[in-house]
N, C-alpha and C positions, 0 to 999 in steps of 0.2 A: 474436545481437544485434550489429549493426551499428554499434561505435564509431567517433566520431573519437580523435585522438591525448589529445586536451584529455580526454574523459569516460575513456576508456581508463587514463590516470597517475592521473587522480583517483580510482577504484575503486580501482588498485592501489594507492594512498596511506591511502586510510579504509577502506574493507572490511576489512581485516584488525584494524583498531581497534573496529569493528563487532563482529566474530565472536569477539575475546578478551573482552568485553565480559561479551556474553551468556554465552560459555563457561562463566566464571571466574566469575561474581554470582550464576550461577542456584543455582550448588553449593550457596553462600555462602547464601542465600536460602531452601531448602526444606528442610524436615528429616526427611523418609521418601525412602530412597535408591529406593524401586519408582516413588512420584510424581516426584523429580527425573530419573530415567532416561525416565518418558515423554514428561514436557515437553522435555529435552535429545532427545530423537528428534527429535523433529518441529520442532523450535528450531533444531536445525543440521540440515537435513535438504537444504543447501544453497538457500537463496533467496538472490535478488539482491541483496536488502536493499533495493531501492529507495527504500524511505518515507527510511527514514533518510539514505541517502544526499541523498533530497532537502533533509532539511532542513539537513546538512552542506554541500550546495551553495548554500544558501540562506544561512548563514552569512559563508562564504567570498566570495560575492556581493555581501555587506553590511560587509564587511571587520572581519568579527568574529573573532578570534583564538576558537578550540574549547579551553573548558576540560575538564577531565574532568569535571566536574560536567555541564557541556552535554554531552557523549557520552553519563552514565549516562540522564540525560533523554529524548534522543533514540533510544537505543537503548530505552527505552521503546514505541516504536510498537511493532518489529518482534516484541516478549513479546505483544502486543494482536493484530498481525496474526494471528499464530499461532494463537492463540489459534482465533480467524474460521476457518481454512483446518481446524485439526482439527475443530470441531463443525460445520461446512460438510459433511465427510466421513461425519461418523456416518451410523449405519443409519437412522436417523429422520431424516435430511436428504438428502442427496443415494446417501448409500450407495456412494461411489466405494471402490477399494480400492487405486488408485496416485494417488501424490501427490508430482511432482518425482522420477522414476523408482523410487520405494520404496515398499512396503508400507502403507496410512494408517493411524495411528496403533489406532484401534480393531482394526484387522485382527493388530498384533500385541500390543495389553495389553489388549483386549477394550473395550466400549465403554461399562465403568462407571469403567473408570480413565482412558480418553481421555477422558469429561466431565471430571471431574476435574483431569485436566492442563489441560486446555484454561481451567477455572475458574480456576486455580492460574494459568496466566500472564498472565488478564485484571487476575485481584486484584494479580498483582507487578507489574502495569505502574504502576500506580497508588502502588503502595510506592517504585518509581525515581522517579517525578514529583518526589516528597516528601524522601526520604533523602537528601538532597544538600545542599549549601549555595548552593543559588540562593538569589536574595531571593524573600519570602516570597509578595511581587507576581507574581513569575515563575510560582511556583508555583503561586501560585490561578489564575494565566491558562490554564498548561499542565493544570493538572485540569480545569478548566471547559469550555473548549474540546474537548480528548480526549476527557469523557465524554458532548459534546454532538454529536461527528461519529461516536464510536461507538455510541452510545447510540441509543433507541425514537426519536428522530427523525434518527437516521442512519444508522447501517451494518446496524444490527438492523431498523431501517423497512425497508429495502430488502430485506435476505433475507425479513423476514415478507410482504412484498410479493410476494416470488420462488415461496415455498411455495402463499400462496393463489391464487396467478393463473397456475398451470404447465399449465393444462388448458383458462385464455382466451385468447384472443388479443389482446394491447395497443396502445392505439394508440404512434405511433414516441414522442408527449409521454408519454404512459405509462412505455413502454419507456427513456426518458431519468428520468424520478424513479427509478424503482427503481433504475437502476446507479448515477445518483448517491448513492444510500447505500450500495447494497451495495458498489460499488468507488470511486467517486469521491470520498466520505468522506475516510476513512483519506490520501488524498492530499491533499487543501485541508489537511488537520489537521497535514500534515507541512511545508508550506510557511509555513504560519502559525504553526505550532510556532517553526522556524529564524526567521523574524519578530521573535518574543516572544523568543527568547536573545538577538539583536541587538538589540535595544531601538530597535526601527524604530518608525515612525509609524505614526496608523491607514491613511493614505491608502498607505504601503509595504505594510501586512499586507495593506489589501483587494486592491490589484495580485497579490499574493503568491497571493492565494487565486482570486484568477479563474483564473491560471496554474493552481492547483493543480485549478480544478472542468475547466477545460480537458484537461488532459493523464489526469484521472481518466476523462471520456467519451473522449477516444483512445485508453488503455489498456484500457477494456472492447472498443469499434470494432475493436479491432486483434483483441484475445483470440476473439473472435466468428470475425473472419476466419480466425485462424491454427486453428480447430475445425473451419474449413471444407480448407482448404489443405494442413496439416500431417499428420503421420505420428506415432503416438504414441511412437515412437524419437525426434522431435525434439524434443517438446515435453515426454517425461517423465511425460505422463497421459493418460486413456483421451479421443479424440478422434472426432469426430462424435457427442457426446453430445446434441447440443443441438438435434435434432431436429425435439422437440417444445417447447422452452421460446421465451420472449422473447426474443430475440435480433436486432442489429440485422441479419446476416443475413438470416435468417428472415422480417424483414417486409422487409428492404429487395432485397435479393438480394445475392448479391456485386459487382456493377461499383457500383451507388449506393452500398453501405456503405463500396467503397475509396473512392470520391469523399468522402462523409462524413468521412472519414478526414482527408482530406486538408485540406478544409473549418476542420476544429478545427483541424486543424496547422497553418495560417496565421495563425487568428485566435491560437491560443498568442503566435507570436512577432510579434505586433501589441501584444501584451500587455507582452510582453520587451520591446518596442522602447519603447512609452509610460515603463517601468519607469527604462530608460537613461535617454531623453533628460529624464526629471522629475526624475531623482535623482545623475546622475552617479557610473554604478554600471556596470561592465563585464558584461554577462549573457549572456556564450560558453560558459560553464560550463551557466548554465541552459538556455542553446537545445541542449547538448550531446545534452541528455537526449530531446531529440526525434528523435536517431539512431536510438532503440528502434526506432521504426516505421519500415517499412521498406513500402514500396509497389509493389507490382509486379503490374501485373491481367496 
């Protein structure tokens, strides 16, 4: 991943406030030590944290001081993400057996205790929403929302999208619905999240959220590319899988998909710059985050 200095200190600053987070609540949280140990596999199994980090930068953006009540919240997505990535895994869904260079989760607790875990961390995301002392507003915004980007017209629309249609060929407007729930979701939900903590406006949250539908179809664009490009040493998981599925790839070829790529990465920080000059709000932090993507045909 290709940081600047600016996204580089910020990781090093909250990421570690992130992963004590999760560490230290989930213990606290579950009360059969064989279900906490397989949720804590694949919980810390080293991700980037991004969602969260985004909505930490989305704070910080909005010059809202992060209380620990706003960390347990936020740190909320990334129990949901998880959640996604092990039943994404199981032998009834994709059936992968590496995930972030280790073993996936059904491959070492068998695949009635990875549903399970995976259950187990969607329900505790919902428990952190709640368990805190945000105002009560906050909290119905952050359930509602969460279980509307995750939820059968969001991130679960998209994979049941992914399952039934792995053997048609979509068109690319197609192929843009299903990633925006199965991946683009979980990211609008995180910018809008850090929104709803900062007690921004609507017209800040919907800015917030184009950003976030934006940078969800450059992160799939990119993900497609890097299956094409990459080496499963670099990326940690079985690559060129993607053969046969929707992908923008796949219909577009590689030179137009980096173009596409590129495409969204503009109108991103079209987005940022509206953002600034309407609210008088610094957004180097969030244009940071478009370091991810790294362009080289």
């Amino acid at each position: 991943m290709s940081q600047s200095v600016v996204l580089s200190d910020f990781i090093d600053e909250y990421k570690p406030q992130i992963e004590s987070q999760l560490a230290n609540q989930v213990k606290k949280d579950v009360s059969n030590d064989q279900l906490a140990e397989s949720m804590s596999y694949s919980l810390m199994a080293g991700g980037k944290r991004l969602r969260p980090l985004m909505s930490i930068a989305t704070l910080k953006t909005l010059n809202h001081e992060m209380t620990d009540d706003d960390l347990k919240a936020i740190s909320a997505l990334e129990l949901l993400h998880t959640y996604s990535l092990i039943h994404d895994d199981l032998p009834a869904m994709d059936d992968d057996d590496l995930r972030r260079g280790k073993k996936t989760n059904h491959v070492i607790y068998g695949a009635g205790l990875a549903t399970l875990a995976g259950d187990g961390l969607l329900t505790l995301a919902f428990q952190w929403l709640t368990d805190n002392d945000l105002d009560d507003h906050k909290k119905a915004q952050l359930v509602y929302y969460l279980s509307k980007f995750a939820g059968p017209s969001g991130m679960v629309a998209g994979q049941s999208m992914d399952i039934l249609n792995e053997n048609k060929q979509l068109s690319l407007d197609e192929i843009k619905k299903l990633h925006e729930g199965k991946t683009g979701a979980l990211i609008r939900y995180a910018m809008i999240a850090g929104g709803i903590l900062a007690n921004a406006s609507h017209d800040v949250i919907d800015k917030l959220d184009q950003f976030g539908a934006d940078y969800g179809l450059a992160f799939q664009i990119y993900d497609d590319i890097l299956d094409v490009v990459s080496s499963q040493e670099e990326l940690g998981k079985p690559v060129h899988q993607d053969g046969v599925k929707n992908t923008y790839t796949n219909h577009l070829g590689l030179d137009k998909a980096y173009s596409y790529l590129e495409d969204t990465i503009n109108h991103s920080r079209q987005i940022l710059d509206e953002l600034k000059d309407e609210n008088d709000v610094d957004t180097e932090l969030l244009s940071s985050f478009l370091d991810y993507f790294k362009i080289e045909k």
